[in-house]
N, C-alpha and C positions, 0 to 999 in steps of 0.2 A: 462692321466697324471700319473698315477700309474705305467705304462710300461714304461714310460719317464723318473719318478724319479727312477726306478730300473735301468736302464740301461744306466744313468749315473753315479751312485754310483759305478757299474761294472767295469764302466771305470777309474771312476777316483780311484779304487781300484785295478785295474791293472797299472795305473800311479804311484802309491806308491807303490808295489812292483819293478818295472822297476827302479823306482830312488834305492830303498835300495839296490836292485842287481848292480848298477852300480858302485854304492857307495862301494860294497863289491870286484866288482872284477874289476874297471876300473884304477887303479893306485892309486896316493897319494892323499889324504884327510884329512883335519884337520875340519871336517864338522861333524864326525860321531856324534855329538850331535843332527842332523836332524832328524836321527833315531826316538828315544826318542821325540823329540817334535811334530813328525809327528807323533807317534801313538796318543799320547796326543789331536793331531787336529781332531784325526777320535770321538774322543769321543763323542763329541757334535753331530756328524751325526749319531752314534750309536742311541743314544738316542731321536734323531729327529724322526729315522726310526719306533723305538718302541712308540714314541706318534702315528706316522700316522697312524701304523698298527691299532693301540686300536680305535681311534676313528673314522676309515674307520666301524668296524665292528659292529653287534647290541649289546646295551646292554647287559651287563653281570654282576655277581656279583665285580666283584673284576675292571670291566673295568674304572672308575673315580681313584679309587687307583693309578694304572697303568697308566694313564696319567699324573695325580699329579705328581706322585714319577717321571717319564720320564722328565716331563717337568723341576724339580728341576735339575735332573742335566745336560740337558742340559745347564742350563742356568750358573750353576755352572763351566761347563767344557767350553764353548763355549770361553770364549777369546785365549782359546787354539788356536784357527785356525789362526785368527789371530796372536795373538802373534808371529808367525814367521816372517811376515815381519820386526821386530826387529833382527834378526841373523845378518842381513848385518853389522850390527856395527863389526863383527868379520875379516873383512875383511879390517881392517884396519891395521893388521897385515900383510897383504900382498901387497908388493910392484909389481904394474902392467906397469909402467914406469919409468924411472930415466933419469936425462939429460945427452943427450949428448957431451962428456968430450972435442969432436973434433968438436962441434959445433962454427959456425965465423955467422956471419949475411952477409949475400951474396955470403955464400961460396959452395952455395949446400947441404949442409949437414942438415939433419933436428933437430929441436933443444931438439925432444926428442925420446928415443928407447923406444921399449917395450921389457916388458918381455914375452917370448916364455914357457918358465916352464910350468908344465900342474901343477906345485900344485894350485896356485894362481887362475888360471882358471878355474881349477876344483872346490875348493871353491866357485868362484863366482856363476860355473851353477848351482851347485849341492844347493847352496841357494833360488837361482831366482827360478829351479824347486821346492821347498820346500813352498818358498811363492805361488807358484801358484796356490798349490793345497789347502795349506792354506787357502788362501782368495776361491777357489772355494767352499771348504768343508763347510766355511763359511754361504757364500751365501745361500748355497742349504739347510743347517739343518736351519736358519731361514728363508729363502725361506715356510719353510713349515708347519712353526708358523703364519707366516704373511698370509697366505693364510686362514689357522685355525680362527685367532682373525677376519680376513676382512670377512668371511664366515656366523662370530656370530655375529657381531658388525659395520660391513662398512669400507668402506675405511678409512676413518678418523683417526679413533681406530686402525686399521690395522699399520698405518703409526706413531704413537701415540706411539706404542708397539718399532717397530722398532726402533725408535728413542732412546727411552730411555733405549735395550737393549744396544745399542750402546753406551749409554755417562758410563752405568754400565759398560762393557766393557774396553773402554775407561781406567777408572780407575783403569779395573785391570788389565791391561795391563802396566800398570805406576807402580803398588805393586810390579808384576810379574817380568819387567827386570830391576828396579831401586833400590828395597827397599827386592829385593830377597825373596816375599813371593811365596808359591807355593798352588794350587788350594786345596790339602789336609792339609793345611794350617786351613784351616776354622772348620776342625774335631782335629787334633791333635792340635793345637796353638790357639785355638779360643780367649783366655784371651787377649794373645798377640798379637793378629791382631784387638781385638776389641781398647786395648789399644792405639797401632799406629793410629789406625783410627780417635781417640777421639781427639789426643794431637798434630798429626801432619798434619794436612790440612793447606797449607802452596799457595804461587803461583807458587815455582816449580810445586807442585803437579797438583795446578789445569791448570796451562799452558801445564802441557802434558799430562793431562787427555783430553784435549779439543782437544790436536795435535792429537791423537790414538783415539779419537772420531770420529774428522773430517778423519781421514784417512778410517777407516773403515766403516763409513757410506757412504762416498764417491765410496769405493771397491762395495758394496753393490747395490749403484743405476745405477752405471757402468754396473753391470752383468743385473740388474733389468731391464734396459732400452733391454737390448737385447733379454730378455725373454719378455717383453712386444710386441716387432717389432715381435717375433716369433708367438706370440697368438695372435697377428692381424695382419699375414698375413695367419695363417691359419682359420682364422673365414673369412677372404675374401677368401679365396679357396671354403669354405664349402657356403658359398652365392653364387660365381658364379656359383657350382654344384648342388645349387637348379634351 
């Protein structure tokens, strides 16, 4: 599992240099805030990697510190990954079809064009790759908490966790693209994020704390379900080779 989670981090870290290079030299782009938000999304895996490290190896003085302080800011940074599924709202700025001026009903003509432009299009991939890695980056740095907590505590607890990093999440993913708080928010602004939090829970808030809940918990058991079909069909490989 150790060589597994390394060498998809490898991967999906050469996925995020390929996008920012293409980003850099493939033509026009009004995306280049992906940059930024995608390094943002590695942070939570950063910090994922530095918990596994600690508590893979023996006791040490300083190793519970080290976990503590990792696991803070994962937790801190993790809506990061997510949050880019929110970018698509930028694309609403770009026009990908308009109707046809010469269209008649029965006349052959179809009644809408598209647009050929690579700016538009380029937006759109250069988003969709953005989210992909997001929600994977996602995945895999709590992939590797949930594994932690079900290891000390059961599944239960495991799922228990997950859930409620999600509805935390969730909510700040609603601060983050609605109410323009930013994750250093909570060091520099803290009076003032504690304030908002106090005075304004509202049913905007909590309607789309619930939508960025459900979306990303849902991202979550999507990849889950696949890494489960992978670790039961290799515990059936390793039975029939006994």
């Amino acid at each position: 599992m150790n060589r597994r989670i390394s060498n998809v981090t490898k991967i999906l870290a050469g996925l995020s240099i390929a996008l920012v290079v293409w980003m850099i030299l493939g033509g026009s782009f009004n995306t280049y805030y992906l940059v930024w938000n995608l390094i943002l999304a590695w942070a939570p895996m950063i910090f994922a990697l530095i918990f596994r490290k600690n508590f893979k190896k023996q006791s040490y003085r300083s190793k519970n510190m080290i976990m503590l302080f990792s696991s803070f800011l994962w937790l801190f940074f993790f809506p990061n990954a997510v949050y880019l599924t929110t970018d698509y709202i930028h694309l609403s700025n770009d026009m990908f079809y308009y109707p046809n001026p010469n269209y008649k009903p029965y006349s052959g003509e179809t009644r809408m064009l598209y647009n050929f432009d690579l700016l538009p299009w380029n937006n759109f991939f250069s988003i969709t790759f953005g989210v992909l890695l997001g929600c994977a980056l996602s995945v895999l740095s709590l992939y590797i908490f949930h594994k932690y907590i079900e290891s000390k505590k059961g599944k239960g607890v495991g799922w228990m966790f997950v859930i409620a990093v999600h509805f935390l999440s969730g909510y700040a993913i609603y601060l983050g693209r609605f109410i323009r708080f930013n994750s250093w928010d909570v060091i520099f602004s803290p009076l003032t994020l504690i304030k908002f939090l106090l005075y304004n829970i509202d049913s905007v808030a909590v309607r789309f704390t619930l939508y960025f809940f459900v979306l990303s918990l849902f991202v979550y058991s999507i990849f889950y379900l696949f890494i489960y079909l992978a670790e039961a069909d290799e515990k059936a490989s390793e039975n029939q080779s006994c």
